[in-house]
Every structure is written in structure tokens, then in C-alpha cells.
py3Dmol code that shows the C-alpha trace and the ligand (Angstrom):
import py3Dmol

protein = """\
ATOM      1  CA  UNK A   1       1.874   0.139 -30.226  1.00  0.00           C
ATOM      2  CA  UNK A   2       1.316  -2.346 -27.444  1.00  0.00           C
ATOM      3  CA  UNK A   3       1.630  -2.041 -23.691  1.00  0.00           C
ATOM      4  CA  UNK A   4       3.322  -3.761 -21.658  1.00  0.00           C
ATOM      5  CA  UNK A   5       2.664  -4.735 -17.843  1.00  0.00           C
ATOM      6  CA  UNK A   6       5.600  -6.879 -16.250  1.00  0.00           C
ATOM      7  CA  UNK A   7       4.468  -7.796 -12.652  1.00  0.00           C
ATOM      8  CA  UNK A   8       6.631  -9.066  -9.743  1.00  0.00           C
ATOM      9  CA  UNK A   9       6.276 -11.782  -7.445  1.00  0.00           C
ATOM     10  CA  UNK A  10       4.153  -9.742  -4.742  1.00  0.00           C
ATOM     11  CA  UNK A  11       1.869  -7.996  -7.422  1.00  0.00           C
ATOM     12  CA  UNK A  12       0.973 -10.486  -9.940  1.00  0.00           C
ATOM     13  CA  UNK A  13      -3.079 -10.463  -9.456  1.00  0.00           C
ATOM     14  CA  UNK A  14      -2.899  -6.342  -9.072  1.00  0.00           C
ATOM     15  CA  UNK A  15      -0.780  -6.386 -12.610  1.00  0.00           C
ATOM     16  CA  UNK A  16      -2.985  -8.289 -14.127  1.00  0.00           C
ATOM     17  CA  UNK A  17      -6.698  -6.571 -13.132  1.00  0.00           C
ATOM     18  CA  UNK A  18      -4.448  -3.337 -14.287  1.00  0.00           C
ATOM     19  CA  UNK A  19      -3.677  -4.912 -17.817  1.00  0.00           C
ATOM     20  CA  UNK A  20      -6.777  -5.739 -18.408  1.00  0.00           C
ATOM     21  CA  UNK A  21      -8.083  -2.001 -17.481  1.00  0.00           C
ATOM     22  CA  UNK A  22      -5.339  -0.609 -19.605  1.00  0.00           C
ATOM     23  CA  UNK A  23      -5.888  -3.036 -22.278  1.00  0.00           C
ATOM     24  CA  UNK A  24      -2.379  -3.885 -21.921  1.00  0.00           C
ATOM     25  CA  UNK A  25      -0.341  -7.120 -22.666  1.00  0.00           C
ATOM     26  CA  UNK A  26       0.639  -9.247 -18.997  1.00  0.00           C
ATOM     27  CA  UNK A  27       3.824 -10.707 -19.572  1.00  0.00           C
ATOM     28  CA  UNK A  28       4.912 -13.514 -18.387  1.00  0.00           C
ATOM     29  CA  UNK A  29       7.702 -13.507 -15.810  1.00  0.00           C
ATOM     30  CA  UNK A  30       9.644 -16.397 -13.987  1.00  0.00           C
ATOM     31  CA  UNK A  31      10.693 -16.371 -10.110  1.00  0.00           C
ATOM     32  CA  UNK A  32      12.615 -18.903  -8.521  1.00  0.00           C
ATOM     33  CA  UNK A  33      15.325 -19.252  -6.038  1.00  0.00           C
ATOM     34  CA  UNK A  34      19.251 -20.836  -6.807  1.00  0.00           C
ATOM     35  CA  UNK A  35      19.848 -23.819  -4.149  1.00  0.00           C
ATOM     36  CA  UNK A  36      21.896 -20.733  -2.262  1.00  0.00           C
ATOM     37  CA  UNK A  37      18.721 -18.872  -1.808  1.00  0.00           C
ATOM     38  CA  UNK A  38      19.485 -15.982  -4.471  1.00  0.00           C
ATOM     39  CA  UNK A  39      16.748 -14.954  -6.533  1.00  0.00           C
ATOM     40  CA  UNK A  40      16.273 -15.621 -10.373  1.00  0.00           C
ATOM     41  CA  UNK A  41      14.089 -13.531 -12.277  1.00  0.00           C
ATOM     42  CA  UNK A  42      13.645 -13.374 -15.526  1.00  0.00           C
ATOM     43  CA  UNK A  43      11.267 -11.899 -18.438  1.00  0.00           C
ATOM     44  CA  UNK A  44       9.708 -14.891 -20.335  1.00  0.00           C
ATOM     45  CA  UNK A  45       9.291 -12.699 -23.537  1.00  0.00           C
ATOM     46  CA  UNK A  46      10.424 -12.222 -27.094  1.00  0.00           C
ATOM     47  CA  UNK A  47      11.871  -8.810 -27.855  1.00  0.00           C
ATOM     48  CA  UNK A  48       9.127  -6.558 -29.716  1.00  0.00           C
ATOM     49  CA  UNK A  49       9.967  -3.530 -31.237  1.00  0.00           C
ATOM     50  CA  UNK A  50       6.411  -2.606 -31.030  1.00  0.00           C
ATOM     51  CA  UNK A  51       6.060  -2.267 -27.730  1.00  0.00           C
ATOM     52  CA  UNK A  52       6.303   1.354 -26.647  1.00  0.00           C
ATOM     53  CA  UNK A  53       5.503   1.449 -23.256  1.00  0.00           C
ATOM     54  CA  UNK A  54       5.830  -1.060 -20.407  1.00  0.00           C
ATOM     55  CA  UNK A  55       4.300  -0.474 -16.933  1.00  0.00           C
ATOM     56  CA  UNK A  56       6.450  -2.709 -13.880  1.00  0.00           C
ATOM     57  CA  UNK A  57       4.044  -2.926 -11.220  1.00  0.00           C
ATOM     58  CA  UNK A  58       5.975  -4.555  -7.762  1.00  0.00           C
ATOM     59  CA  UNK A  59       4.478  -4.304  -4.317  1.00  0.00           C
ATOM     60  CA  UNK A  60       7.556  -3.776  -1.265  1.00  0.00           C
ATOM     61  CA  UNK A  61       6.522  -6.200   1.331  1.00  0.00           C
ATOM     62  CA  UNK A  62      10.050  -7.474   1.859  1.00  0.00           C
ATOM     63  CA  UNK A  63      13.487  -7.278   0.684  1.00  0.00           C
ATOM     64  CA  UNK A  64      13.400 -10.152  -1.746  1.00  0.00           C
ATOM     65  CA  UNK A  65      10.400  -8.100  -3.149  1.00  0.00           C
ATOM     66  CA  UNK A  66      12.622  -4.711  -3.480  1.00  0.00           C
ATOM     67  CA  UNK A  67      15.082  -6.906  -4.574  1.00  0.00           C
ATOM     68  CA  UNK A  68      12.942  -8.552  -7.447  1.00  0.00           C
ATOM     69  CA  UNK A  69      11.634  -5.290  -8.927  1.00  0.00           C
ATOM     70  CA  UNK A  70      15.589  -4.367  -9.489  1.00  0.00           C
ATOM     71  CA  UNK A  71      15.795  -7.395 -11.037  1.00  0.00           C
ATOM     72  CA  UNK A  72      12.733  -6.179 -13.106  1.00  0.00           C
ATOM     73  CA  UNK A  73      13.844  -3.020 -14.210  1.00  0.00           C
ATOM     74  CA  UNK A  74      17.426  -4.780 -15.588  1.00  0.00           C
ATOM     75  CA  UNK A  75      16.094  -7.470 -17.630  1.00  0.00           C
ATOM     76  CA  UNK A  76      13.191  -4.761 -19.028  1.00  0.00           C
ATOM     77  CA  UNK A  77      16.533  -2.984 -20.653  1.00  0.00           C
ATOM     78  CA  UNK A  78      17.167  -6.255 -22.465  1.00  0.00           C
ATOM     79  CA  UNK A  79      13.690  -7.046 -23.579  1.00  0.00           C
ATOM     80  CA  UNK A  80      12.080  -4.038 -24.039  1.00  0.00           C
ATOM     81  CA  UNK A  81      15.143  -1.499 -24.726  1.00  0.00           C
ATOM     82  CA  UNK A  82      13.670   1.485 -26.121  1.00  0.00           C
ATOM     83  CA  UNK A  83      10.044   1.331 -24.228  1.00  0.00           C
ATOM     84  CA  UNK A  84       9.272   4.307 -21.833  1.00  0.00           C
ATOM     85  CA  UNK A  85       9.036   2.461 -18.001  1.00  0.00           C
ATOM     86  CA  UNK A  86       7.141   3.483 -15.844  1.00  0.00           C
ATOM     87  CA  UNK A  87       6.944   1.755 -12.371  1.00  0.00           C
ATOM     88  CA  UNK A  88       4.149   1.187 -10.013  1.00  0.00           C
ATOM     89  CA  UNK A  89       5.030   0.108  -6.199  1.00  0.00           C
ATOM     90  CA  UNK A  90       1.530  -0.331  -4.912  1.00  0.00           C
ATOM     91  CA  UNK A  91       2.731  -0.524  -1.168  1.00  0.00           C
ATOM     92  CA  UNK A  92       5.951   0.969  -0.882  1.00  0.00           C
ATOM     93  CA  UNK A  93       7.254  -0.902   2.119  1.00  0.00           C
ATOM     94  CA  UNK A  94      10.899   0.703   3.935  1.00  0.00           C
ATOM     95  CA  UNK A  95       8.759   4.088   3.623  1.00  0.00           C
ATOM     96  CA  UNK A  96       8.064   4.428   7.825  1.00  0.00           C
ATOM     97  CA  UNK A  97      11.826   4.774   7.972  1.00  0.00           C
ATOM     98  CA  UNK A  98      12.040   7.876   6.179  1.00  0.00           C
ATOM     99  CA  UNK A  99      14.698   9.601   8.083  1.00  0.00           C
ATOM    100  CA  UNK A 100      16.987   8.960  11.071  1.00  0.00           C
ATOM    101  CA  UNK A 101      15.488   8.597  14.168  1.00  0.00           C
ATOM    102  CA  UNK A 102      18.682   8.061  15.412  1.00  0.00           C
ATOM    103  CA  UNK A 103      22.318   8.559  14.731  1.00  0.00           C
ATOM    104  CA  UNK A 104      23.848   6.121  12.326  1.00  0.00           C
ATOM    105  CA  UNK A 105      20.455   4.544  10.881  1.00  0.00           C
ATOM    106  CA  UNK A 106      19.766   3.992   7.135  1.00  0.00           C
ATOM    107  CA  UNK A 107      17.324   6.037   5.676  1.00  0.00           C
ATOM    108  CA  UNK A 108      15.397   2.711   3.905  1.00  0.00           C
ATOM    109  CA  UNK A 109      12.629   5.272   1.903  1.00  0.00           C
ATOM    110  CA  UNK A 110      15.670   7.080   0.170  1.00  0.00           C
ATOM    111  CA  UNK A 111      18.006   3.267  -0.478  1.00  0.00           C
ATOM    112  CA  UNK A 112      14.595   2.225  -2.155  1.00  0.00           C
ATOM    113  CA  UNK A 113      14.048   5.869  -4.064  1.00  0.00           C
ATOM    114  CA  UNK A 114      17.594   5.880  -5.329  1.00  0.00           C
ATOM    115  CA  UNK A 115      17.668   2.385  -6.609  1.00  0.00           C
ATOM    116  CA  UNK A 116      14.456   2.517  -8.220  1.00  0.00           C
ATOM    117  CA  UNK A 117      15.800   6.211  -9.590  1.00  0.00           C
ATOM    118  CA  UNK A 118      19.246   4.766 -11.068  1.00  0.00           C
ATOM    119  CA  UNK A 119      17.457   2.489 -14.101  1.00  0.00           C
ATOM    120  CA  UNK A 120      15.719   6.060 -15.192  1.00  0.00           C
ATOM    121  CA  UNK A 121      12.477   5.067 -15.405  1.00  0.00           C
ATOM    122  CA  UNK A 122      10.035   7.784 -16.801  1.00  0.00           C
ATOM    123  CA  UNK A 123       7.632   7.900 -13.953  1.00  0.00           C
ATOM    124  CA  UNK A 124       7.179   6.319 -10.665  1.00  0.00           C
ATOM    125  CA  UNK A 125       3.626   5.735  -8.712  1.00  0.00           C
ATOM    126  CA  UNK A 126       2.839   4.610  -5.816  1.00  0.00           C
ATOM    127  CA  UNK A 127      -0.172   4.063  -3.598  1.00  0.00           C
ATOM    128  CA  UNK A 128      -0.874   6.279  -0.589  1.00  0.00           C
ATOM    129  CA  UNK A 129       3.265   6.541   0.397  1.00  0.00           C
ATOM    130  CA  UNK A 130       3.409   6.609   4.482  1.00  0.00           C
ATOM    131  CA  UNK A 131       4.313  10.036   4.379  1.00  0.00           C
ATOM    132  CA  UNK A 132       5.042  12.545   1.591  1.00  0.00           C
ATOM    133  CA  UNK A 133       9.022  12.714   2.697  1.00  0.00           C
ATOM    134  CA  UNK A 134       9.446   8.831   1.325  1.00  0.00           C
ATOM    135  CA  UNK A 135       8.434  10.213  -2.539  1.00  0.00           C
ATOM    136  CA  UNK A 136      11.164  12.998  -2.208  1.00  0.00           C
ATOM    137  CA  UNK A 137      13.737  10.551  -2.443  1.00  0.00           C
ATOM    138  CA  UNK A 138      12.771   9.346  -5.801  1.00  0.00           C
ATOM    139  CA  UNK A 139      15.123  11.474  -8.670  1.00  0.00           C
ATOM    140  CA  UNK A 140      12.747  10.932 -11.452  1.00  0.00           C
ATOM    141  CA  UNK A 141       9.154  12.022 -11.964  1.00  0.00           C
ATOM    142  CA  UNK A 142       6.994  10.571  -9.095  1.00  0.00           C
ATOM    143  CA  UNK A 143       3.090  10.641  -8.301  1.00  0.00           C
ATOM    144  CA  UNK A 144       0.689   9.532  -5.456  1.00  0.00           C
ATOM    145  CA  UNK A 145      -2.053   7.335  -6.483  1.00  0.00           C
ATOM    146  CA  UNK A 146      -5.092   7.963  -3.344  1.00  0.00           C
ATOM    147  CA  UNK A 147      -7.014   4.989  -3.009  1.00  0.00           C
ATOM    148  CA  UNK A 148      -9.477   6.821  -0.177  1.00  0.00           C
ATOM    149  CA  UNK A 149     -12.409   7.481  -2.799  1.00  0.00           C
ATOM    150  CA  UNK A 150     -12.385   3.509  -3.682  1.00  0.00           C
ATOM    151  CA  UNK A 151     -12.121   2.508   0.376  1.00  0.00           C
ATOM    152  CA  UNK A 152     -14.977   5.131   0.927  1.00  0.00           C
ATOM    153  CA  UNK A 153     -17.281   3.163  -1.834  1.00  0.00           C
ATOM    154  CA  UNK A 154     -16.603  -0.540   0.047  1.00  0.00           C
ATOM    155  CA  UNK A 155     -17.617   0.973   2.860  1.00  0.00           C
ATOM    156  CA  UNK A 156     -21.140   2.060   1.909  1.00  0.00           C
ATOM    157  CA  UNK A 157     -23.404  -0.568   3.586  1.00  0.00           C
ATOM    158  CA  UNK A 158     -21.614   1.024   7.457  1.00  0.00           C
ATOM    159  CA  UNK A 159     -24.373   3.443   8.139  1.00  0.00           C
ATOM    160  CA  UNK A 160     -24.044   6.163  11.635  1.00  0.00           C
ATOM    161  CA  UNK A 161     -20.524   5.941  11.753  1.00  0.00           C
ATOM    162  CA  UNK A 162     -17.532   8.058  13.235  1.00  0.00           C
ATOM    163  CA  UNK A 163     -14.233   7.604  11.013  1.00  0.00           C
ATOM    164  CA  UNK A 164     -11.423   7.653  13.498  1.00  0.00           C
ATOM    165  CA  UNK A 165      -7.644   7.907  13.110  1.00  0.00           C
ATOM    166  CA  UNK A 166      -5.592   5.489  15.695  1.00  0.00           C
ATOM    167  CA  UNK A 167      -2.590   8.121  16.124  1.00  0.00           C
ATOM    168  CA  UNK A 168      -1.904  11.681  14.537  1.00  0.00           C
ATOM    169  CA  UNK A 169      -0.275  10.147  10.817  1.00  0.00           C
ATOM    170  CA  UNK A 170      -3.579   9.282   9.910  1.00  0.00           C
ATOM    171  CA  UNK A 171      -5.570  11.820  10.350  1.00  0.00           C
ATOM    172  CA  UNK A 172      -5.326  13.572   6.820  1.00  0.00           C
ATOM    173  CA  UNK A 173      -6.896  10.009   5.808  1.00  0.00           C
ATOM    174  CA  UNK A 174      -9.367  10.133   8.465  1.00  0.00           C
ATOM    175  CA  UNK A 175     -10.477  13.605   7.124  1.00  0.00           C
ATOM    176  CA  UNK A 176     -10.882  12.567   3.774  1.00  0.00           C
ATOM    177  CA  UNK A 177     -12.360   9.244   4.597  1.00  0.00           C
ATOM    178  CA  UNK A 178     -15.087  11.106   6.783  1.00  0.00           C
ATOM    179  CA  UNK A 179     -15.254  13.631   3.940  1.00  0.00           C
ATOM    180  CA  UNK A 180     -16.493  11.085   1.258  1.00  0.00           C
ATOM    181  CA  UNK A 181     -18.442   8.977   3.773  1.00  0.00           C
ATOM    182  CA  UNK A 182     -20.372  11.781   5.080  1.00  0.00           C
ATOM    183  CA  UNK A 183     -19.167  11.297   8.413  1.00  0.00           C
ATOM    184  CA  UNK A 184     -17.688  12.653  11.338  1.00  0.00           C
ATOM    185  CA  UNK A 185     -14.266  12.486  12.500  1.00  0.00           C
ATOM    186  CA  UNK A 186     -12.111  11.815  15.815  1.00  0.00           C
ATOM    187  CA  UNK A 187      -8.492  11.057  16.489  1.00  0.00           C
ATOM    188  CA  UNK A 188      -6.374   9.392  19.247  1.00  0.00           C
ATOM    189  CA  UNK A 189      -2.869   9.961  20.382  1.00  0.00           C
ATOM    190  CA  UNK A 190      -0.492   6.768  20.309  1.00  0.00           C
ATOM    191  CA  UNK A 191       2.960   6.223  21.482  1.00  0.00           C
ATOM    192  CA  UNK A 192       5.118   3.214  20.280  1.00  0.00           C
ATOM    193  CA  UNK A 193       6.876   0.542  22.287  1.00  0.00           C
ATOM    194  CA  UNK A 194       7.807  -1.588  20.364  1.00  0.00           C
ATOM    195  CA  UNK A 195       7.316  -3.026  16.706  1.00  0.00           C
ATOM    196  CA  UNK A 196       4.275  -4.935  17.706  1.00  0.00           C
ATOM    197  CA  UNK A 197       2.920  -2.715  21.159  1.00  0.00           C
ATOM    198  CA  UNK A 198       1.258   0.529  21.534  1.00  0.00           C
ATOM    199  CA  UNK A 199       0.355   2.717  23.998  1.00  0.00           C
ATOM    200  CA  UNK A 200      -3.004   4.879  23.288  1.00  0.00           C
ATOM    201  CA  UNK A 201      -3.857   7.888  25.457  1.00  0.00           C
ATOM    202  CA  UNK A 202      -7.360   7.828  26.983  1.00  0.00           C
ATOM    203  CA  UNK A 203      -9.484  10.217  25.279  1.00  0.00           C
ATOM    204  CA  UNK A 204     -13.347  10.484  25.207  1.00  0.00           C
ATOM    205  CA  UNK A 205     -15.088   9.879  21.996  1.00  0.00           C
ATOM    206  CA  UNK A 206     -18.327  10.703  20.757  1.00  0.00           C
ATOM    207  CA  UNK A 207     -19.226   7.013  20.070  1.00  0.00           C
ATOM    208  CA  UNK A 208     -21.635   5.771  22.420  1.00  0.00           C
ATOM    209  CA  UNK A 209     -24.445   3.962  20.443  1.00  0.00           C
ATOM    210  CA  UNK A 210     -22.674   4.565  16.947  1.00  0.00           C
ATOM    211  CA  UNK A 211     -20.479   2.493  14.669  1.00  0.00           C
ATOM    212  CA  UNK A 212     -16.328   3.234  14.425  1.00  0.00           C
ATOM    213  CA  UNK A 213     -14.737   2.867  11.418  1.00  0.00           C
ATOM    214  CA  UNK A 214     -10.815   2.970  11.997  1.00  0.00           C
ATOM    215  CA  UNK A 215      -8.977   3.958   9.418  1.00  0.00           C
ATOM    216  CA  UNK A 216      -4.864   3.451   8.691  1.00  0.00           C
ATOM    217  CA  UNK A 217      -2.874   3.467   6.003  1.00  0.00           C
ATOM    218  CA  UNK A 218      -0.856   0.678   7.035  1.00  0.00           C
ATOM    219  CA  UNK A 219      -2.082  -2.201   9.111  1.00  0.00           C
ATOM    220  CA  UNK A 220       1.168  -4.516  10.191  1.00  0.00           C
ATOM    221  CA  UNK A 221       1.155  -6.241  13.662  1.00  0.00           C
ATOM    222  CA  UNK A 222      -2.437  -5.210  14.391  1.00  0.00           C
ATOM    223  CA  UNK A 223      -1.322  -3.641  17.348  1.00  0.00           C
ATOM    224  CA  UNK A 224      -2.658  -0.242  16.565  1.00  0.00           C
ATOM    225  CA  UNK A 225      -6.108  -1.057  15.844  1.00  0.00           C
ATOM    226  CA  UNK A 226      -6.363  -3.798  18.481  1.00  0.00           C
ATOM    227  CA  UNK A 227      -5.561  -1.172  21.232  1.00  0.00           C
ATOM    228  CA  UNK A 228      -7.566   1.398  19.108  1.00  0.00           C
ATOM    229  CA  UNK A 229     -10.744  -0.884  18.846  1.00  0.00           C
ATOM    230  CA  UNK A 230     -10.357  -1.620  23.100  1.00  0.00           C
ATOM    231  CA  UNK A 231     -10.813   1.748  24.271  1.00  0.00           C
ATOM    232  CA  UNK A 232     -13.149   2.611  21.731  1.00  0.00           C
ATOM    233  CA  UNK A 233     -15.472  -0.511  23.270  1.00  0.00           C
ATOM    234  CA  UNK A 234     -14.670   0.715  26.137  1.00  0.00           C
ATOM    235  CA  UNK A 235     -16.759   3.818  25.411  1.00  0.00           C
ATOM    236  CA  UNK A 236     -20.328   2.081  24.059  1.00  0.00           C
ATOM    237  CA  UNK A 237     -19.095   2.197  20.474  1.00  0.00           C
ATOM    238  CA  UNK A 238     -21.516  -0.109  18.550  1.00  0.00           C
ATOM    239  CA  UNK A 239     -19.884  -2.198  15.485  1.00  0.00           C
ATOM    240  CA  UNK A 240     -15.859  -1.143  14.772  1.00  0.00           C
ATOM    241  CA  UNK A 241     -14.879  -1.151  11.270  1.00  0.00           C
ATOM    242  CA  UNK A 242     -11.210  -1.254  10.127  1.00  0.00           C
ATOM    243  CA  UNK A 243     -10.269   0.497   7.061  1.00  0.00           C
ATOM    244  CA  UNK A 244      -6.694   0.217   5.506  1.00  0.00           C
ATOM    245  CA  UNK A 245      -5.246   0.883   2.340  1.00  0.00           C
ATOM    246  CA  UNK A 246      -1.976  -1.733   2.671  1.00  0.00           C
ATOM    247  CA  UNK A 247      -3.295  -4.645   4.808  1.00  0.00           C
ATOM    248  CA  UNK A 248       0.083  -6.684   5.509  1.00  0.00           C
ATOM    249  CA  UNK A 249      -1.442  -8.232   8.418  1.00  0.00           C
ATOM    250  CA  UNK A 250       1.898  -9.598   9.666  1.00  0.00           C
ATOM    251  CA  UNK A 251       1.654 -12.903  12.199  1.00  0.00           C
ATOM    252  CA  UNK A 252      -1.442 -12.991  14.457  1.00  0.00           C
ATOM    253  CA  UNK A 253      -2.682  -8.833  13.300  1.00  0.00           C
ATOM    254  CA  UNK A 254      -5.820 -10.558  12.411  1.00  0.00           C
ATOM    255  CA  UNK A 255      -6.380 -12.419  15.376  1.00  0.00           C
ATOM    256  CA  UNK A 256      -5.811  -9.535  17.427  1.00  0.00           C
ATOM    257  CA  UNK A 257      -8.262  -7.469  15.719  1.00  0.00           C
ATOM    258  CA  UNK A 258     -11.081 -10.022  15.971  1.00  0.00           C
ATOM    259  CA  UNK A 259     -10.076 -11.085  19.480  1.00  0.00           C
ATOM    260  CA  UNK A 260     -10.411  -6.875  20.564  1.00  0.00           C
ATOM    261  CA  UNK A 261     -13.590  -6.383  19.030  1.00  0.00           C
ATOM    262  CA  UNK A 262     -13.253  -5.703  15.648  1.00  0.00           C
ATOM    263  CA  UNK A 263     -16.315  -6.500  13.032  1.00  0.00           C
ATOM    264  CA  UNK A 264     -14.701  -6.304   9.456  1.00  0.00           C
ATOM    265  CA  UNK A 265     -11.927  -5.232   7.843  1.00  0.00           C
ATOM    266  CA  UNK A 266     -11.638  -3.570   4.373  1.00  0.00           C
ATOM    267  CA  UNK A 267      -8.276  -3.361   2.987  1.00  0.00           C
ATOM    268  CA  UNK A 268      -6.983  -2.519  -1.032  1.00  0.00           C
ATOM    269  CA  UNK A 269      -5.558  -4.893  -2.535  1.00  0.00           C
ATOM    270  CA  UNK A 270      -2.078  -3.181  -2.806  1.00  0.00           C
ATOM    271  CA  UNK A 271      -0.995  -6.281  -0.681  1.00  0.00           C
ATOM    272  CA  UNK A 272      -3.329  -9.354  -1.676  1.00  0.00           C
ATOM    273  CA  UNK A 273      -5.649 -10.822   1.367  1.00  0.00           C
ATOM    274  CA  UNK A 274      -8.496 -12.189   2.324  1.00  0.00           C
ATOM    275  CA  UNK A 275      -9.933  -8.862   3.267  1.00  0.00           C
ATOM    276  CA  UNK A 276      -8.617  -7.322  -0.221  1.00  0.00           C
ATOM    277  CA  UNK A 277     -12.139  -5.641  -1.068  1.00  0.00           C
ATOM    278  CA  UNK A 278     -11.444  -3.077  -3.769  1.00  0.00           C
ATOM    279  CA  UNK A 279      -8.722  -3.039  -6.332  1.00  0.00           C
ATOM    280  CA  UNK A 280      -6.683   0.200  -6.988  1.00  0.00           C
ATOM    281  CA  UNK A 281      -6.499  -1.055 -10.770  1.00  0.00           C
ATOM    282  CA  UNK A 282      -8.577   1.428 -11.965  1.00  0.00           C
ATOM    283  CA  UNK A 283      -7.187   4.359  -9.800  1.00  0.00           C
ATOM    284  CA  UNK A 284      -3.453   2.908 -10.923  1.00  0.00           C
ATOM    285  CA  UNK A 285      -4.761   2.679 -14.553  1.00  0.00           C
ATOM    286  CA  UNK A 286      -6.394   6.482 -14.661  1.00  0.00           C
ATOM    287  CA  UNK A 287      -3.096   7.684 -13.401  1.00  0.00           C
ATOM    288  CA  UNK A 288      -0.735   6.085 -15.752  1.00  0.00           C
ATOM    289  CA  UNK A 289      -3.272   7.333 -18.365  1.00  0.00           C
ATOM    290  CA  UNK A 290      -3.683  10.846 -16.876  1.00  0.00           C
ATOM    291  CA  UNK A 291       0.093  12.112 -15.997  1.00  0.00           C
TER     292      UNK A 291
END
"""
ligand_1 = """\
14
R5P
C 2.503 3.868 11.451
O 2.835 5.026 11.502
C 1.460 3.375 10.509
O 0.659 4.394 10.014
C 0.585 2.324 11.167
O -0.107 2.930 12.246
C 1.419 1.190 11.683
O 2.243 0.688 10.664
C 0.527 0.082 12.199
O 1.335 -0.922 12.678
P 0.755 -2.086 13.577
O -0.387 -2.715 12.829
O 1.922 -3.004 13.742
O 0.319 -1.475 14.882
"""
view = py3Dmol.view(width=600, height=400)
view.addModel(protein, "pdb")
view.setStyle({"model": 0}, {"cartoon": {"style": "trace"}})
view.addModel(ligand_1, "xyz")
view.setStyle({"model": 1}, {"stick": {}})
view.zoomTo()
view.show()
């Protein structure tokens, strides 16, 4: 009975390292845009009753991504009507806007769960979700896929290091970064300003002489980790390291990183860059094989 992986627009290298761990079939999709601007997608494959099983994997970086992965999961009903779906979203974007901050505002985590939720798909994954709140939307089976143990392994050659989270959300993955690295770890308070400024309380570190790595889930503007990376300078700290697991490195995030101080950057390649060092194929592929 043959698998089959249908990949989206953002996700097409991510589906295809995860066919190839599954041993599963890639098919081929096409994505294009009417004169208008709407988006055309459509499954490029004959119908097969023998495939049992088809895997959509479709990052959220945008809304023309969301949008596309809809359009996944309706043309999979035509092509592949009585296959169990299961989707992957590898970086669930809309997930920081998990409830209202303030009166009147769209809960974007819970649009995205209930969409995804009304084709019935058998199981949803997704990669280190910003917070554990976004999943509860979903109204179908739904896992967490932790991509910390693969981050820990590209980070092997960083020897004396402190693992340090930029603000208070990212301390559970501080603690478990430290925890497989062998290190210790700190944390620093941040306050928003805006969408691209922080603020970062002063707070003494034990870094003098020793190597940083930051670690955040999400890495947008660069904002965080370029004030982060300042004030940990600031205090002696040696070479700073920037761990992420979604690196979406929005406009000028990677200039600002370099330009404060920063040394590397390992990211997952949940959103495909340049700094994309270690696939969650395999951690995607155990899952789908494990649940
Ligand atoms: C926010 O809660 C996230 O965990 C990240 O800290 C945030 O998305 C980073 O954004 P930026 O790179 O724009 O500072």
C-alpha cells in the first residue's frame, strides 16, 4: 500500500527529505497564481486506489501558505478519497496570537486549528507550536514533534557554553537545550514595543569568558536576539550562538544579528534558509510512524 507525501509551496524540500525517510511516494503538485492574484493549486496525480495513506506536509509562513494547504486538503478528497490524512505544519505560523490580547481581536491559532480540523484529517503534527494553547484549537487528534534533541546535536562543536533564553517563553527550551548540551542555563526578561523592538531588562549573567548560545523558538525580526546578544557582550561573553527551531528571518533579522555580535546561527529547517542546519525529517518521520 503506498504512501503518499503531498507538499505545499513553503515545504517542498522538508516533504521531500521526509518521503524519502518514510519511503514514501512525493507527489507532484502545481502552484501558480490567476492574473487576479488568487491561488491555483492543484494535485498533478492519477487517482490510486492503492494508496492508503497520504501525509500533507505545509509550513504557515503566510496567508497564501495557510491558504494553499486548504487548498491541499480539498483536492486530496478528489485524488486520494479513501486515504487516511494526516497533516504536518512544520512551523505553524498565526500561533503567537493564541488568544485576545485585546477586545475584539481574532484568535489566528484557533481560525488556523478549525480550518485545518473541518477536512477531518486523522492526525495533525506540528513542530515545536509557540505555546501549547495554539494545539488546543485543533478538533482532531494533534501531536508535538520537539526538534530540541536534533538542534542540541548541530550544536556539538560550541564547547563552555551557557544556553540562555531571550524572554520567559523560552525557557522550557532553554532547559532542555542546556539539558542535552550539558550546559548551564540563564534567562532574561523582555518587554515588547513593537513588532520589530524590544526592551530587555538588565540582568547579570554568568558569562564572562564563556560562549552564549541563545536559544528561541521563533526568530522573526531579529529583534530579540539582537538586543539579547548586546547586553550579553556587554557582560565579557565570548562567542554568541543563536539557536532556533523556525528561522523566518523576516527583512534585515540577519543583519541585525551579525551587526550585534552574533557568531552563527543554527536554525531547523521547518522554514528553509541558509542557516537551515538539521532537518526535522527524521523526527517528523518517527512520529508519523510512532502515533
Ligand atoms: C515570541 O514570543 C517568540 O518566542 C520570539 O521571541 C519572537 O517571535 C521573536 O521575534 P523577533 O525576532 O521579531 O524579535
Amino acid at each position: 500500500m503506498a504512501l503518499k507525501i503531498v507538499s505545499g509551496s513553503a515545504s517542498q524540500l522538508l516533504a521531500s527529505r521526509i518521503a524519502e525517510v518514510l519511503g514514501g511516494v512525493l507527489a507532484l503538485c502545481e502552484f501558480k497564481r490567476f492574473p487576479d492574484g488568487e491561488l491555483y493549486t492543484r494535485i498533478l496525480e492519477s487517482e490510486s486506489e492503492e494508496t492508503a495513506e497520504v501525509v500533507v506536509v505545509q509550513s504557515i509562513l503566510s496567508d497564501s501558505d495557510f491558504f494553499c494547504l486548504l487548498q491541499l486538503l480539498d483536492a486530496v478528497e478528489d485524488v486520494f478519497p479513501s486515504a487516511a490524512v494526516d497533516v504536518v505544519i512544520p512551523y505553524m505560523g498565526y500561533a503567537r496570537q493564541d488568544k485576545r490580547f485585546e477586545r475584539g481581536e481574532a484568535i489566528s491559532a484557533r481560525v488556523v486549528a478549525r480550518c485545518v480540523s473541518s477536512f477531518r484529517p486523522r492526525r495533525v503534527f506540528v513542530v515545536n507550536a509557540h505555546s501549547p494553547d495554539a494545539l488546543r484549537f485543533f478538533e482532531v487528534p494533534t501531536y508535538e514533534i520537539n526538534a530540541v534533541p536534533l538542534l542540541a546535536s548541530a550544536l556539538s562543536s560550541v564547547e563552555n557554553a551557557v544556553v540562555v533564553a531571550p524572554d520567559e517563553g523560552a525557557t522550557e527550551l532553554a532547559k532542555a537545550l542546556a539539558n542535552a548540551t550539558g550546559f548551564t542555563w540563564d534567562v532574561l526578561q523582555k518587554r515588547r514595543i513593537s513588532g520589530s523592538e524590544v526592551e530587555i531588562k538588565h540582568k547579570s549573567l554568568d558569562v564572562d569568558g564563556k560562549n552564549v548560545i541563545i536559544v528561541d523558538d521563533i526568530i522573526s525580526t531579529g529583534g530579540t536576539i539582537a538586543t539579547a546578544t548586546k547586553i550579553l557582550k556587554s557582560q565579557n561573553a565570548k562567542d554568541v550562538f543563536v539557536a532556533c527551531i523556525h528561522g523566518i528571518f523576516a527583512q534585515n533579522a540577519v543583519l541585525r544579528m551579525l551587526k550585534a555580535g552574533v557568531r552563527d546561527i543554527f536554525a531547523t529547517d521547518t522554514v528553509p534558509s541558509a542557516f537551515s542546519r538539521v532537518s526535522v525529517a527524521p523526527a517528523i518521520a518517527s512520529a508519523l510512524k510512532e502515533k
